[in-house]
N, C-alpha and C positions, 0 to 999 in steps of 0.2 A: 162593249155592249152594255147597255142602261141594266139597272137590276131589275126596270118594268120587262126588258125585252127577253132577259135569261128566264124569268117567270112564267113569261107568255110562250115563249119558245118549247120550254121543257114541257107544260102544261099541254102544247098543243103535238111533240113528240109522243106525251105518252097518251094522249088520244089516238094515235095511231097502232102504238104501240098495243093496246086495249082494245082493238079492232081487231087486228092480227093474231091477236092471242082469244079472242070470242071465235074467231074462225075456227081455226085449230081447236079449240073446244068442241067445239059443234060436230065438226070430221070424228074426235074419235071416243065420241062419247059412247057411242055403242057399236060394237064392231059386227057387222053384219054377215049372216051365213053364206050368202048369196052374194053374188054378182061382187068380190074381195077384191078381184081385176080394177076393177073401175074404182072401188073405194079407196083401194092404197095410193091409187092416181092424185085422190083427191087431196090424200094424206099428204104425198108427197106435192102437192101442187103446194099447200095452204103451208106446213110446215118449212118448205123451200120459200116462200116469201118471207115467213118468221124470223127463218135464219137470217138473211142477207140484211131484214129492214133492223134486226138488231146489231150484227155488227157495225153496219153504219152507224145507227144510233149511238154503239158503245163510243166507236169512235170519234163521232162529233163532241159527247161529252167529255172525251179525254182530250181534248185538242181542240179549243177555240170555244167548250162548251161549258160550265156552268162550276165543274170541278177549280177553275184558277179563281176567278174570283171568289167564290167559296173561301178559298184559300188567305187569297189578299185580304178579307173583312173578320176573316178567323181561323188563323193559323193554330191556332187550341186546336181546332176541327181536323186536322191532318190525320190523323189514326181516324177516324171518320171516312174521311175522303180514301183513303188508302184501301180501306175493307173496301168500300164500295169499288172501287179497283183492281184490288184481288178478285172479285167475284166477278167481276168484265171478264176477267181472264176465263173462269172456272166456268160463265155461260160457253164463252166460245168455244173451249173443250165438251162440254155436255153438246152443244147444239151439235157440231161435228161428229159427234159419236152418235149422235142420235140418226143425222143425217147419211151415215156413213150404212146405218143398219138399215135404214128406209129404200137404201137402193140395192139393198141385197134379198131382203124378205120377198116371200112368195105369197101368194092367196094360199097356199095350205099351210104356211109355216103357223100352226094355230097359236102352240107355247111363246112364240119369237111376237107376233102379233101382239097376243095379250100383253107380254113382257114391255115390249116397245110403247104401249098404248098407257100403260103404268109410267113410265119413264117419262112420257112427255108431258103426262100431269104434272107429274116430279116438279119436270122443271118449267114449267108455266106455273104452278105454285110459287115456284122460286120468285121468278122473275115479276111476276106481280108485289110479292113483298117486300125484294131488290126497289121497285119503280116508285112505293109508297115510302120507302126509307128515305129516298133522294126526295121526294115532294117535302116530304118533314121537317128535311135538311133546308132547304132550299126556304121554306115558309120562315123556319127559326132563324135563320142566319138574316134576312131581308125583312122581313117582320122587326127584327131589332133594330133595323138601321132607319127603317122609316118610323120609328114613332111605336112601335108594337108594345111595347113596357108602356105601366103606367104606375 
């Protein structure tokens, strides 16, 4: 894959990625007295797409995605690449756990709600900082190879 194409690729990944994660925002920004039945639906609808479009995503990026070449232009970058890899791991455990609790909680569970509703800020904080680390990576690494120094 060209380095214009791993660019455009990831760029237009984490435009989705930033879609899905706006969504889930929006669900539990305020958690409603009323009608909790249908909200948690909603949680679990937008959060259940969250999950799944990320582990894909992790995994296109570990396997055919943007992590080898990285590698091949800057092997210095390894501990680099490697964190950002640890933390593939540590979403897919938070996401799970998150998921795991989302199909357990009820409309009255108020503390588990709140609790939960903090937790996915958590990690949608994360993951946002995770996806700007990789854009950094990805500009500094290809940035140099075209011309970016002067």
């Amino acid at each position: 894959m060209s380095e214009d194409r791993i660019v455009q690729s990831l760029a237009d990944e984490h435009r989705i990625v930033t879609r899905l994660v706006d969504n889930v925002k929006s669900v539990v920004a305020v958690i409603p007295k009323v009608n909790r039945g249908e909200w948690l639906a909603g949680i679990r609808l937008e959060f259940g797409r969250l999950r799944v479009h990320m582990k894909q995503h992790i995994e296109g990026e570990e396997t055919g995605g943007f992590m080898e070449p990285v590698l091949e232009h800057r092997p210095t970058l390894s501990a680099e690449v490697q964190n950002l890899k640890d933390e593939h791991l540590q979403f897919a455990k938070l996401l799970d756990g998150i998921w795991d609790e989302l199909s357990s909680v009820t409309p009255e569970d108020d503390l588990l709600i709140a609790d939960m509703c903090h937790r996915i800020q958590h990690v949608i904080s994360a993951i946002e900082r995770h996806e700007e680390h990789e854009e950094l990576l990805i500009t500094f690494v290809f940035s140099q190879d075209i011309g970016g120094q002067y």
